[in-house]
C-alpha positions as CSV (number, residue, x, y, z in Angstrom):
1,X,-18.2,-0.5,-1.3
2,X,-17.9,3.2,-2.1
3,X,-18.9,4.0,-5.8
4,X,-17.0,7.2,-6.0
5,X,-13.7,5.9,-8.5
6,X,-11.4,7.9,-6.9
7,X,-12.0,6.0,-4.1
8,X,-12.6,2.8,-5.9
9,X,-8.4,3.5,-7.7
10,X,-7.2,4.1,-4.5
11,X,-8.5,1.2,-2.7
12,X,-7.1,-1.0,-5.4
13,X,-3.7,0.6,-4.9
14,X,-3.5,0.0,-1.5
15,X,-5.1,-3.3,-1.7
16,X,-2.2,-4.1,-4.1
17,X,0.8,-2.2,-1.9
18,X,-0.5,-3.6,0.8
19,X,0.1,-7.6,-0.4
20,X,3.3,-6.7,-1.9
21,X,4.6,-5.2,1.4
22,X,3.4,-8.4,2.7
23,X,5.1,-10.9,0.5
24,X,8.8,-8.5,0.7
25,X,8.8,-9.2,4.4
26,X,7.1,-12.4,4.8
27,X,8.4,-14.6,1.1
28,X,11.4,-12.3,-0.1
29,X,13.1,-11.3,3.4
30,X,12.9,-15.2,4.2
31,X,14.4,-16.3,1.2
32,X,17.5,-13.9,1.0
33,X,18.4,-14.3,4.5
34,X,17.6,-18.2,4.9
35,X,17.8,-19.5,1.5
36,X,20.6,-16.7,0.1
37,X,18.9,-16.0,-3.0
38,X,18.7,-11.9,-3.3
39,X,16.9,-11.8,-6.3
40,X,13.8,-12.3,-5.0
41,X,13.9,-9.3,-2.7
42,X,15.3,-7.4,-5.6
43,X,12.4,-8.5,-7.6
44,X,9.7,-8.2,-5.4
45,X,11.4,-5.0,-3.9
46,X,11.0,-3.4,-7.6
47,X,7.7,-4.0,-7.5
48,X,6.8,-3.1,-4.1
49,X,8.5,0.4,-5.0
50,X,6.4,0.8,-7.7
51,X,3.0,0.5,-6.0
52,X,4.2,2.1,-3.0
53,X,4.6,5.5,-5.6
54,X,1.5,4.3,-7.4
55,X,-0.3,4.4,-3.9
56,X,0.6,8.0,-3.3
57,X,-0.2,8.7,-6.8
58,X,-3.9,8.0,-6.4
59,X,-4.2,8.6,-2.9
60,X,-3.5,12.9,-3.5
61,X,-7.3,13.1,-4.9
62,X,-8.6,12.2,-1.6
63,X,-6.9,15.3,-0.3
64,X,-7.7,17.7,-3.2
65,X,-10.9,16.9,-4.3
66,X,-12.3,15.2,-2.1
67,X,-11.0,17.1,0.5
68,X,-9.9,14.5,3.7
69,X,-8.0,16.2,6.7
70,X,-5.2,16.1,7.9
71,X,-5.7,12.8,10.5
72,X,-7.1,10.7,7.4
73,X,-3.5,12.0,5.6
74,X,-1.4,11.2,8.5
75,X,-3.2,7.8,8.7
76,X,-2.8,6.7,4.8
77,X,1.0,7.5,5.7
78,X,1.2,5.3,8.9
79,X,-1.0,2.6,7.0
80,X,1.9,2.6,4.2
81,X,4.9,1.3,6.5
82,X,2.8,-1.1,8.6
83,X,2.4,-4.7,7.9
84,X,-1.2,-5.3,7.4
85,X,-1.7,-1.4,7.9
86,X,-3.4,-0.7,4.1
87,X,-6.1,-3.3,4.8
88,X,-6.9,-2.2,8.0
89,X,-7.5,1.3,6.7
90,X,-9.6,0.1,3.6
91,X,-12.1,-1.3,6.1
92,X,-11.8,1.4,8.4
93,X,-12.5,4.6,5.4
94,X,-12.6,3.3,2.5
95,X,-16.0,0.6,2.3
């Protein structure tokens, strides 16, 4: 595990937006659809948002200071919107 804390921020960002993307599609989605209760996609939505931002937040230091191209930028992006996508990219650059 990299000591560097920018790193070490932005890995538990995307750790954390990664399991909340998960539990919208997989627990919320489920339950609004097959069980019609919306509030928990509202809910967990919120919250997904939230880390979503937090996760671009922390990830703009890799790109300013620590100076990652334009691939690694590109694949933060496509990691953010696919299911699983965040923790396959915390193995692949950020341990």
């Amino acid at each position: 595990m990299s000591t560097d804390p920018i790193i070490r921020r932005f890995r538990t960002w995307a750790i954390a937006e990664g399991w909340s993307f998960l539990v919208l599609l997989l627990v919320a989605m489920p339950l609004k659809y097959l069980a019609e209760w919306p509030l928990g996609v509202k809910v967990v939505g919120w919250a997904h948002g939230v880390l979503f931002i937090g996760y671009w937040i922390t990830a703009t230091p890799l790109f300013t200071k620590l100076k990652w191209d334009v691939e690694r930028i590109v694949g933060l992006g496509l990691a953010s919107v696919l299911p699983f996508g965040t923790f396959v990219m915390e193995r692949k650059w950020l341990r």
